[in-house]
TIDO-447647 format. One line per 4 residues: number of its first residue (from 1); for each residue x, y, z of N, C-alpha, C. Coordinates in steps of 0.05 Angstrom, whole numbers. Each point is the difference from the previous one (the first is absolute). Example, Ala and Ser with C-alpha at 12.3 -4.5 7.8 and 13.67 -1.06 7.14 Angstrom:
1	264 -114 156 -18 24 0 18 24 0 ~ -7 21 -14 16 24 1 -15 22 14;
This chain:
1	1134 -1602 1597 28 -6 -5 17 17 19 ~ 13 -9 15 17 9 19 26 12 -9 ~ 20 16 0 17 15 -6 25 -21 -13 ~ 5 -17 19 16 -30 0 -12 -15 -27;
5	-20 -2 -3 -8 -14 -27 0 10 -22 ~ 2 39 4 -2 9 -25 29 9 -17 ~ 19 -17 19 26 3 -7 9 -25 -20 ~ -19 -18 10 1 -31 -15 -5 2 -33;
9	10 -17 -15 -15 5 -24 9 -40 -17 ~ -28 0 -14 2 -16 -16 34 -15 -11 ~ -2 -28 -5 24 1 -17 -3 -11 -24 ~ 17 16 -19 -2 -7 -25 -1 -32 -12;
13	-13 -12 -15 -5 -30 -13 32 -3 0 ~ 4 -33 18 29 -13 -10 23 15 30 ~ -8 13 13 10 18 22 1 -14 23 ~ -26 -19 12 -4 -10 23 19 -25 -8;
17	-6 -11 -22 13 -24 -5 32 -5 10 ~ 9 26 -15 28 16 6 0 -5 31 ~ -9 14 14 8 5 23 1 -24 16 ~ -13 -20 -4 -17 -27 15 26 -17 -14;
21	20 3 -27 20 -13 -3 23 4 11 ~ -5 27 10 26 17 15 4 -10 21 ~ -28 -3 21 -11 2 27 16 -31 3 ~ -7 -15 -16 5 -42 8 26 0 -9;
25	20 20 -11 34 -5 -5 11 3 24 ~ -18 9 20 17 2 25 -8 -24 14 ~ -22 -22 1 -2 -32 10 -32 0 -8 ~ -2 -22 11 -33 -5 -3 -20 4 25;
29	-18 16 -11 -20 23 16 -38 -12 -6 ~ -8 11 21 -22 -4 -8 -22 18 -16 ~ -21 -2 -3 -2 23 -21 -12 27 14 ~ -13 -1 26 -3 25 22 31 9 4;
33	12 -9 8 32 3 -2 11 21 -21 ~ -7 -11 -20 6 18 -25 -8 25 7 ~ -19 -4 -3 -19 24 0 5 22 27 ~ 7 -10 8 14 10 29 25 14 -4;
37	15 -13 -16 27 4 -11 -9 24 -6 ~ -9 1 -32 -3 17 -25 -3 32 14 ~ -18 -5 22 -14 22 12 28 14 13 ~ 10 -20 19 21 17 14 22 10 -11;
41	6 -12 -21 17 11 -19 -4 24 -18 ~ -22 5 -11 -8 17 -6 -9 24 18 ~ 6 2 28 -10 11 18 -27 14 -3 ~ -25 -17 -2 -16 -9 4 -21 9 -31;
45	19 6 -16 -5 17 -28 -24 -27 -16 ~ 6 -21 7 1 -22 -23 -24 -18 23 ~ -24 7 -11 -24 -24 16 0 -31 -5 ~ 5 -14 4 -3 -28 -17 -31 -22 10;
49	-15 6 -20 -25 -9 13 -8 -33 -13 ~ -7 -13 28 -4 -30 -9 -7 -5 -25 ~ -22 17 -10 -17 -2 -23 22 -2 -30 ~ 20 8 5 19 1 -19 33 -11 1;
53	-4 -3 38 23 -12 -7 6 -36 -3 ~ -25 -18 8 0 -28 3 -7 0 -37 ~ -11 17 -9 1 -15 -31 29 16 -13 ~ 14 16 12 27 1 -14 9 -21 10;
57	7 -17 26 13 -22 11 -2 -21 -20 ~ -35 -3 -5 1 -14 -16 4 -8 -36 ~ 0 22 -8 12 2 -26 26 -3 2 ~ 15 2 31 31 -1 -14 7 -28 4;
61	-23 -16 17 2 -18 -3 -1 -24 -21 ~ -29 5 -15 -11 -13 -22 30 5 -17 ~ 11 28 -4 34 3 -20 14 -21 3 ~ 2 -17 27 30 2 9 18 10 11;
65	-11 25 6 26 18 11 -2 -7 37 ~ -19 -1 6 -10 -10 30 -3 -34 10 ~ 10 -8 19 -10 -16 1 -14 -6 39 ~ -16 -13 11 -23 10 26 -3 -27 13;
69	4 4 22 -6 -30 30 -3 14 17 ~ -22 -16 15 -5 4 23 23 -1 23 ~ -9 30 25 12 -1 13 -10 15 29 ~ 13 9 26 -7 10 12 6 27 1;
73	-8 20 11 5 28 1 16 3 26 ~ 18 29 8 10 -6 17 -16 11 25 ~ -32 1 1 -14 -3 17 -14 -36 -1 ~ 15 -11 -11 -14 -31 3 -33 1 -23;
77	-17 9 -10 -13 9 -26 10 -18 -19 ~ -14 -21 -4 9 -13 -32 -4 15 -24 ~ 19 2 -22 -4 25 -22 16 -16 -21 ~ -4 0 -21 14 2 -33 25 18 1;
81	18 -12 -5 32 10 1 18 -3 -25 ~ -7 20 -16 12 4 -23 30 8 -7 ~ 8 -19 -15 34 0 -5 6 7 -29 ~ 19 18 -8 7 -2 -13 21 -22 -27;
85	-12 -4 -24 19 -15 -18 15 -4 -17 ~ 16 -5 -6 22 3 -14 -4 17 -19 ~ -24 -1 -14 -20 10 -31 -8 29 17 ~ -5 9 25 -1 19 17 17 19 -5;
89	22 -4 23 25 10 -3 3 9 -27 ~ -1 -8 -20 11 2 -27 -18 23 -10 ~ -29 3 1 -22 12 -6 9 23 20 ~ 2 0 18 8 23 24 13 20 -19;
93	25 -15 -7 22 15 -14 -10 25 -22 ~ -13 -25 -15 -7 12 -38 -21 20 18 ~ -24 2 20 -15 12 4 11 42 10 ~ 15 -21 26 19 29 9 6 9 -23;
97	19 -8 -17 15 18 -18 -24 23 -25 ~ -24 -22 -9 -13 7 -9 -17 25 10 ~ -2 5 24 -14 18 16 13 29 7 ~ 24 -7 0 13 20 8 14 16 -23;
101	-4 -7 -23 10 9 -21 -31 11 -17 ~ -20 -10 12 -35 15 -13 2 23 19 ~ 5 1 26 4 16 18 7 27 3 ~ 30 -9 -14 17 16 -5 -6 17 -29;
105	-17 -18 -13 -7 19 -23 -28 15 4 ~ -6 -8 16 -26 19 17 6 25 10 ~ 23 3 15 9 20 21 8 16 -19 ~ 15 -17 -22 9 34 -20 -23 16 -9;
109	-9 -24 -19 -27 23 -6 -18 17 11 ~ 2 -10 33 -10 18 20 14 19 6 ~ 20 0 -11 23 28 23 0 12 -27 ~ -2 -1 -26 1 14 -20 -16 13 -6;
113	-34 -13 12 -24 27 -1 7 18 32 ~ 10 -11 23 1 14 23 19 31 -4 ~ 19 -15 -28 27 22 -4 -12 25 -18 ~ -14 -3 -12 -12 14 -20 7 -9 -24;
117	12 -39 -4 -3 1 -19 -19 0 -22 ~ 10 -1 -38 -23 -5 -11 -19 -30 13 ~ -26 13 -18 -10 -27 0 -13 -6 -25;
């Protein structure tokens, strides 16, 4: 494991999904794309590996929240081009909010053993 990888870490169940709803609010991407995204955004914190990300594509598909046609890449590459849907967007929302408020109740309880608080 290389120094670069050992900065990477797993993401929590319901996380990739998150991000892959975040990633298609800005247009429709393909799913290397994403994953391309997630990475650079996270400056390079966040691995997104095929093995996990074509069956999140596709569970958000089977939802509803996705919907996928064929297309070209902008090296000419035919690829699956996933768009966001209305049931998406909407899920995006309840998800963000939901996340950031588990989050946020994470960080306390972490800064409260960091502080010396009780535990």
């Amino acid at each position: 494991m290389t120094a670069r990888n050992e900065k990477r870490s797993e993401l929590p169940p319901g996380v990739l999904e998150l991000l892959l709803l975040n990633g298609l609010a800005r247009g429709s991407a393909h799913g290397y794309g994403l994953a391309r995204w997630v990475e650079g955004r996270s400056e390079g914190a966040l691995l997104v590996e095929e093995g996990s990300l074509y069956p999140a594509l596709h569970r958000l598909q089977r939802k509803g929240l996705v919907c996928s046609d064929w297309g070209r890449t902008e090296s000419g590459r035919r690829a699956r081009f996933y768009t966001l849907e209305d049931a998406g967007h909407q899920e995006l929302k309840a998800r963000s909010k939901r996340y950031v408020r588990q989050s946020n109740a994470v960080q306390l309880v972490l800064r409260a053993r960091l502080s010396g608080g009780s535990a």
